[in-house]
C-alpha positions in Angstrom: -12.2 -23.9 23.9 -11.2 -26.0 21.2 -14.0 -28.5 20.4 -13.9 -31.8 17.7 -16.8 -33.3 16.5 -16.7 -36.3 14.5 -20.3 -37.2 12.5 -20.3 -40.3 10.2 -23.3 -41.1 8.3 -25.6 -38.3 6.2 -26.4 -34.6 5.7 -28.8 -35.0 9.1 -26.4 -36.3 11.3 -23.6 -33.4 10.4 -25.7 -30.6 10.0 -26.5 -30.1 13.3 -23.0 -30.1 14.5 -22.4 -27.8 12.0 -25.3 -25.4 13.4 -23.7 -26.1 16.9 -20.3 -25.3 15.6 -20.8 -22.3 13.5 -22.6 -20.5 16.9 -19.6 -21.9 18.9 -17.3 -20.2 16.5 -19.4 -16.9 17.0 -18.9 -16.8 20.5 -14.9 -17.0 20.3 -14.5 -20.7 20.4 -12.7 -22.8 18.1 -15.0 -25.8 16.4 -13.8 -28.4 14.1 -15.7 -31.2 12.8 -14.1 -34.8 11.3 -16.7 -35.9 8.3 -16.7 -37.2 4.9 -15.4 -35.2 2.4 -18.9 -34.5 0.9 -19.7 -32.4 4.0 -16.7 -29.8 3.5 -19.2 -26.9 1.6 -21.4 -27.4 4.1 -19.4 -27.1 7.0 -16.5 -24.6 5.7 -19.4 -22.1 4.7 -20.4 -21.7 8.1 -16.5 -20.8 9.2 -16.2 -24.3 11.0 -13.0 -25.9 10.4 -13.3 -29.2 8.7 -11.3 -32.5 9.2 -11.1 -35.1 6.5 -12.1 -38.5 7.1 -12.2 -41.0 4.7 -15.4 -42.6 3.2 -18.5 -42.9 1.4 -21.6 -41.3 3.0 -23.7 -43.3 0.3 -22.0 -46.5 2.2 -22.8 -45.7 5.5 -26.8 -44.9 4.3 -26.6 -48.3 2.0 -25.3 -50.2 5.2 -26.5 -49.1 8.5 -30.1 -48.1 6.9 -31.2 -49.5 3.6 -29.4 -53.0 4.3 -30.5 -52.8 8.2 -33.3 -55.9 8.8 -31.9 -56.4 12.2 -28.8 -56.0 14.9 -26.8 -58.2 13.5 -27.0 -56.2 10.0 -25.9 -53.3 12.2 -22.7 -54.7 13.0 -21.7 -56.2 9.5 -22.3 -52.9 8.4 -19.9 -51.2 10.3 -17.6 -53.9 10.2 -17.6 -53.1 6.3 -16.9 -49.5 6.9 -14.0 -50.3 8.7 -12.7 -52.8 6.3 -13.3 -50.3 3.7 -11.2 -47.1 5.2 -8.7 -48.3 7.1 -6.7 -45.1 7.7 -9.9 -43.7 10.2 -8.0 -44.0 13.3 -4.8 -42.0 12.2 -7.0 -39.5 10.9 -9.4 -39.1 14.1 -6.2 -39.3 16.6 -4.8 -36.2 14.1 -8.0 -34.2 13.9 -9.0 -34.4 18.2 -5.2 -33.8 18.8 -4.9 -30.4 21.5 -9.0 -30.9 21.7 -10.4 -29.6 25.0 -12.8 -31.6 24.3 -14.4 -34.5 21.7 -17.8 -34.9 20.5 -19.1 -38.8 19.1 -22.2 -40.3 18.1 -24.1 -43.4 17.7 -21.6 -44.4 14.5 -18.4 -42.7 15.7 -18.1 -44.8 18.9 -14.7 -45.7 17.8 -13.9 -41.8 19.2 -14.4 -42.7 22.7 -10.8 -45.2 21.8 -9.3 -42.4 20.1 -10.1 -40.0 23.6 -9.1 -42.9 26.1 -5.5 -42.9 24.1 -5.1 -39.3 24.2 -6.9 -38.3 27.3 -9.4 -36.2 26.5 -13.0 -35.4 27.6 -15.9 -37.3 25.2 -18.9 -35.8 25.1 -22.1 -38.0 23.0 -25.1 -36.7 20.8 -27.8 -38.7 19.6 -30.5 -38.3 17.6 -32.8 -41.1 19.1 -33.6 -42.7 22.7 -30.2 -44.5 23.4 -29.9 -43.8 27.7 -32.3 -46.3 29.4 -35.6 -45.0 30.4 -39.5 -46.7 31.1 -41.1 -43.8 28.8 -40.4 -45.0 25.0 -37.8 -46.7 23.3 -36.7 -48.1 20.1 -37.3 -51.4 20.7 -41.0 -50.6 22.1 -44.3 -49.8 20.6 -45.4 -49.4 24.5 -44.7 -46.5 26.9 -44.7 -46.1 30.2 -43.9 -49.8 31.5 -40.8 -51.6 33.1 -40.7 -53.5 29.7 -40.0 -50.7 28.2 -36.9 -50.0 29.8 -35.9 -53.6 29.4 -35.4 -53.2 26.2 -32.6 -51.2 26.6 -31.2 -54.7 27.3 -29.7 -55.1 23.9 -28.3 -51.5 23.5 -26.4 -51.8 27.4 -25.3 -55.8 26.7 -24.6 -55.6 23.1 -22.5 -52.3 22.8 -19.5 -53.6 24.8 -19.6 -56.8 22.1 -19.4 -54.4 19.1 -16.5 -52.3 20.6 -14.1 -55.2 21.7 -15.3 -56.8 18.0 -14.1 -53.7 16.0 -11.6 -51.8 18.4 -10.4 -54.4 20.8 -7.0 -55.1 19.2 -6.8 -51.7 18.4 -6.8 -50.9 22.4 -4.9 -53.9 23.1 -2.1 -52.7 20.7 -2.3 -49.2 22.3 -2.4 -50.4 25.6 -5.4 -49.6 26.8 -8.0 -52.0 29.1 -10.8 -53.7 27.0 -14.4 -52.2 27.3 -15.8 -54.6 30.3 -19.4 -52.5 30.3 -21.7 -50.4 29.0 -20.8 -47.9 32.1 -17.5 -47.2 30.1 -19.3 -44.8 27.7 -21.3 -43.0 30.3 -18.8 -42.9 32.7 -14.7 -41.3 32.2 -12.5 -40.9 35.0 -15.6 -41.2 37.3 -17.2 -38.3 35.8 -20.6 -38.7 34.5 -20.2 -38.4 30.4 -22.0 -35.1 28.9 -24.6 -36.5 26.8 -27.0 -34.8 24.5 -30.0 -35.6 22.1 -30.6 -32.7 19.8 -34.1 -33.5 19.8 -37.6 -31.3 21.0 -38.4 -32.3 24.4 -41.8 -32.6 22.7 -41.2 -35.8 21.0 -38.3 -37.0 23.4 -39.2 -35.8 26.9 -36.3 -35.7 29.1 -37.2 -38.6 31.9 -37.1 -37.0 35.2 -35.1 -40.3 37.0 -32.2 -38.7 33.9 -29.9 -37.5 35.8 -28.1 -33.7 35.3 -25.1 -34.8 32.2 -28.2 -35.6 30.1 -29.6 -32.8 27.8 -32.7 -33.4 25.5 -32.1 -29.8 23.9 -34.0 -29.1 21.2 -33.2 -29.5 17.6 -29.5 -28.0 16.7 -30.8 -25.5 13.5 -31.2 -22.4 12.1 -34.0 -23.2 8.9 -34.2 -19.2 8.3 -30.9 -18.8 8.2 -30.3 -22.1 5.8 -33.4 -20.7 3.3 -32.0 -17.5 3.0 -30.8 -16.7 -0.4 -32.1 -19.5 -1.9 -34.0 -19.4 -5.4 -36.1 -21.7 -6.4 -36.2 -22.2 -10.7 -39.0 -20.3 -12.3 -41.1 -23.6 -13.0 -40.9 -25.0 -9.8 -42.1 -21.7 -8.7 -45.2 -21.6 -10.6 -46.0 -24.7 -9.7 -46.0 -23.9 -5.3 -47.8 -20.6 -6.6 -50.4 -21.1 -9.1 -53.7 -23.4 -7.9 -53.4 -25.4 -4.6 -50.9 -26.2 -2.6 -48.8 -29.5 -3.3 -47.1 -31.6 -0.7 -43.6 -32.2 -0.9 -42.2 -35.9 -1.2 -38.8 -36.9 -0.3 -36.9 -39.8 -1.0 -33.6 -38.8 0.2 -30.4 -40.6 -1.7 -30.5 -44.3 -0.5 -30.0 -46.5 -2.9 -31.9 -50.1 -3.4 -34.4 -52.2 -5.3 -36.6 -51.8 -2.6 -36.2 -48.0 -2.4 -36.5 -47.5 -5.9 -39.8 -49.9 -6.0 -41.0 -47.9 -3.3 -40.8 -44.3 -5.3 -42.2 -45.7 -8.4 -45.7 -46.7 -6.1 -45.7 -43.9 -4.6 -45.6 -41.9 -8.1 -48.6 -44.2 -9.2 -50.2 -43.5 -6.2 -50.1 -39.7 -6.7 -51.2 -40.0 -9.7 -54.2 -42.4 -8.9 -55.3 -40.2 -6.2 -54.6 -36.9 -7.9 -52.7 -35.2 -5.0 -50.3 -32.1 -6.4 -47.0 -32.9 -5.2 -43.4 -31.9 -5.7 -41.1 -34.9 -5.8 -37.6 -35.4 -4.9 -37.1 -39.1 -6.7 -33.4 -39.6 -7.2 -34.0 -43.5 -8.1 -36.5 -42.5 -11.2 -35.4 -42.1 -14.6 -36.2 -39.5 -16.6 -38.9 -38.0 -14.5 -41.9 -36.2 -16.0 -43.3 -33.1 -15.3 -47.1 -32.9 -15.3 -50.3 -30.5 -13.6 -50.1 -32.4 -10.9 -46.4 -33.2 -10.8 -43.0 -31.6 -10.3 -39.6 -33.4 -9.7 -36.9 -31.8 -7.9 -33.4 -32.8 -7.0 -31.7 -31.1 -4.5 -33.5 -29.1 -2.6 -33.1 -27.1 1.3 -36.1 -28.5 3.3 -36.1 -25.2 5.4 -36.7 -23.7 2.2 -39.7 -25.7 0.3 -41.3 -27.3 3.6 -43.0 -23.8 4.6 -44.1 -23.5 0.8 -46.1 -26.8 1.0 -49.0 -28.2 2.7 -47.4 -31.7 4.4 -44.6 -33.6 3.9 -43.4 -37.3 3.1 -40.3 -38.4 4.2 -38.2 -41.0 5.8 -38.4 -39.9 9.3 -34.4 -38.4 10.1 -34.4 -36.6 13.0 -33.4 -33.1 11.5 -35.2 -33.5 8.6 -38.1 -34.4 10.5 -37.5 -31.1 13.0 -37.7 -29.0 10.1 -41.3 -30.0 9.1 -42.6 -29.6 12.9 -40.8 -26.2 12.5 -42.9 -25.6 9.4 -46.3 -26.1 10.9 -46.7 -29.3 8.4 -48.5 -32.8 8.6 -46.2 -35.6 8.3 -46.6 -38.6 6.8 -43.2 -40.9 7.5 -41.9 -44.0 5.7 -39.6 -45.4 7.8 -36.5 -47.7 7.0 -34.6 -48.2 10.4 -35.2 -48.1 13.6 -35.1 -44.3 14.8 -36.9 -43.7 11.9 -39.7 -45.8 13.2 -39.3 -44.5 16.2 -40.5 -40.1 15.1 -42.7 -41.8 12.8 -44.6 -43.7 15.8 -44.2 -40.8 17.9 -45.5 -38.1 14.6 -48.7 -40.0 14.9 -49.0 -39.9 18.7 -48.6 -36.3 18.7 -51.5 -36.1 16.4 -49.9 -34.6 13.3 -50.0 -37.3 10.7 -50.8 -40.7 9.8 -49.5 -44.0 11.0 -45.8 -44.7 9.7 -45.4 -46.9 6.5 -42.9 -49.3 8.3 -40.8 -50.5 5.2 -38.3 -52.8 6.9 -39.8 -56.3 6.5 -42.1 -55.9 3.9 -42.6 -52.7 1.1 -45.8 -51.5 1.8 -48.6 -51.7 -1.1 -49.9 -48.7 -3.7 -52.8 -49.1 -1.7 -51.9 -48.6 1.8 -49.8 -45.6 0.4 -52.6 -44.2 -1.5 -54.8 -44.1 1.6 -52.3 -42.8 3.8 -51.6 -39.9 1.6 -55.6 -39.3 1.7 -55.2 -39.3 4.8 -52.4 -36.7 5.2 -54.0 -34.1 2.9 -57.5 -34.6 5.1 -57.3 -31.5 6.7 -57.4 -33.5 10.0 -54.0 -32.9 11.2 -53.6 -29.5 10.2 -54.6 -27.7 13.5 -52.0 -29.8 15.8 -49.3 -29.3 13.4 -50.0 -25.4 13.5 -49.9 -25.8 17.4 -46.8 -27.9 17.3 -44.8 -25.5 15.2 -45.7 -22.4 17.4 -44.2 -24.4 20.5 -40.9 -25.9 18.5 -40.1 -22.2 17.5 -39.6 -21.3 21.0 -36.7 -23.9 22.3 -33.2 -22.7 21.6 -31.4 -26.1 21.3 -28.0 -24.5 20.3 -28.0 -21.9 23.3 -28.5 -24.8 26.3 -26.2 -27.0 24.2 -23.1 -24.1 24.5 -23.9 -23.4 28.3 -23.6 -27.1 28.8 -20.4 -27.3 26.7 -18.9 -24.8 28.6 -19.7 -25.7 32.1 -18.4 -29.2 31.5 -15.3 -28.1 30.1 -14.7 -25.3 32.8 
């Protein structure tokens, strides 16, 4: 088979395609993937063959997630992507060209236009709750209720908007019927669209009322295989070795005031409480080392999250994988919406303290010092342990190929 993915946004939503793609490759099959130039190491290393597509990865972090307050921030923000690369048609009708098939997520929609036009099977991956169901949502806090599915409402009325807002002249000018309903994307040529969320059934349980096209895999990695050969610098390693352990802190790339604010109390508050942590702070100047503190650029998480004793981080869906993989407590501070979302559902699994939620208001040195008292109690160290031994024993990738092939067969 030959299979295009397209991935636009950071590291975490292209390195699982890249995982997907790189055992696709090993079983004969030919995988490309259509990202930002910034991705080509990452993908050509694994022997995937990588399609250009034009644009900032920084942009589509700064727009969709650091400038997200609400839906309507959503669509500006993609809106400015598309003002801002112009040529991302041309090059995604050049990359799925001769595709047996076409792979899109949450911010490649624009795919599914591209596949109409050339007649080729779509199949979507997301990362969060997108199909409608009662047991959890975005949008909800509850579980369980009709409300919950309700508020699907604004994913199933508002998705039609967005595409005939950005790609209804381009489908008019190509001839093709204006999206009418959400059932377009689930739906082509009356087959039910293969759909999968690269996720642990353990924090996304597959809803039983799903039917068959919908996969919630497991996560779409290989942390041993990323860690391997990887050395850390000689300082960093006396630090994880001598005394206790730290925690790791990540901050990932995003750039704002807010973000920035946001690492600078959450140094003071490490140094207040006197936790030992490793710190990856982009956003702080001139970072210094100390007893209790060691800065880090970057850094694999596969690598330095089974070295530590919990983790802080903004909730991504890999990223957050890889610390249930490691058997750590999480402590997540959220920005967006699916973010929110892992870090809700983190606490309800019992393996760290309630999310930070950062989206309206920065939370105070306070509430982070006592959350990161909280994370380093020793209370959610057990379940963690638990957690990881269970999440080592899904093989995401493998029911992910068997439904690939099936569907295209």
């Amino acid at each position: 088979m030959k299979i295009t993915a397209v991935a636009v946004g950071t590291r975490g939503d292209v390195n699982p395609l890249v995982e997907l793609g790189s055992e696709m490759v090993q079983k004969g099959h030919e995988f490309r993937i259509l990202a930002q130039e910034e991705f080509r190491p990452l993908i050509e290393k694994k022997n995937v063959t990588y399609f250009h597509l034009d644009g900032d990865a920084g942009h589509v972090m700064k727009y969709l997630v650091t400038d997200y307050k609400n839906s309507m921030d959503f669509m500006i923000g993609l809106m400015k992507l598309k003002r801002e690369n112009p040529l991302f048609m041309e090059q995604t009708l050049q990359a799925l060209e001769g595709s047996d098939v076409c792979m899109y997520g949450t911010c490649s929609g624009f795919v599914r236009d591209a596949a109409d036009k050339l007649g080729i099977p779509c199949i979507r991956y997301f990362y969060s709750p997108y199909d409608r169901t009662n047991l959890y949502s975005l949008y909800s806090v509850e579980h369980n209720t009709p409300a919950v599915g309700k508020s699907y409402d604004a994913i199933t009325g508002g998705m039609p908007m967005l595409s005939n807002l950005l790609m209804g002249k381009w489908r008019k000018k190509n001839g093709i019927p204006k999206v009418k309903s959400f059932e377009h994307y689930t739906e082509q040529n009356g087959r039910k669209v293969l759909t999968f969320y690269p996720v642990s059934p353990i924090l996304m349980p597959k809803d039983p009322k799903w039917e068959e096209h919908i996969h919630v895999t497991g996560y779409w990695y290989h942390p041993e295989e990323d860690a391997a050969g990887y050395r850390f610098d000689p300082e960093l390693e006396r630090f994880l070795t001598e005394g206790e352990k730290p925690i790791f802190i990540a901050f990932g790339k995003a750039e704002s005031k807010e973000l920035a604010e946001l690492q600078i109390r959450v140094v003071e508050a490490l140094k207040e409480t006197g936790i030992k942590a490793v710190v990856q702070a982009f956003q702080i100047s001139a970072p210094q080392n100390t007893e209790k503190l060691h800065f880090v650029g970057k850094i694999p998480y596969s690598y330095i999250f089974p070295r530590v004793k919990a983790v802080v981080h903004h909730g991504g869906c890999t990223t957050n994988g890889i610390g249930i993989w490691a058997g750590c407590p999480t402590l997540i501070i959220p920005l967006a919406l699916d973010q929110w979302y892992y870090g809700r559902t983190v606490h309800e699994l019992g393996i760290g303290p309630e999310p930070l939620y950062i989206r309206k208001k920065l939370c105070t040195k306070e509430q982070i010092k006592y959350a990161l008292n909280d994370l380093v109690s020793g209370k959610y160290e057990n379940r963690a342990k638990e957690l990881s031994v269970q999440i080592r024993q899904e093989n995401g990738i493998e029911e992910a190929i068997q439904a690939i092939e099936d569907y295209v067969k």
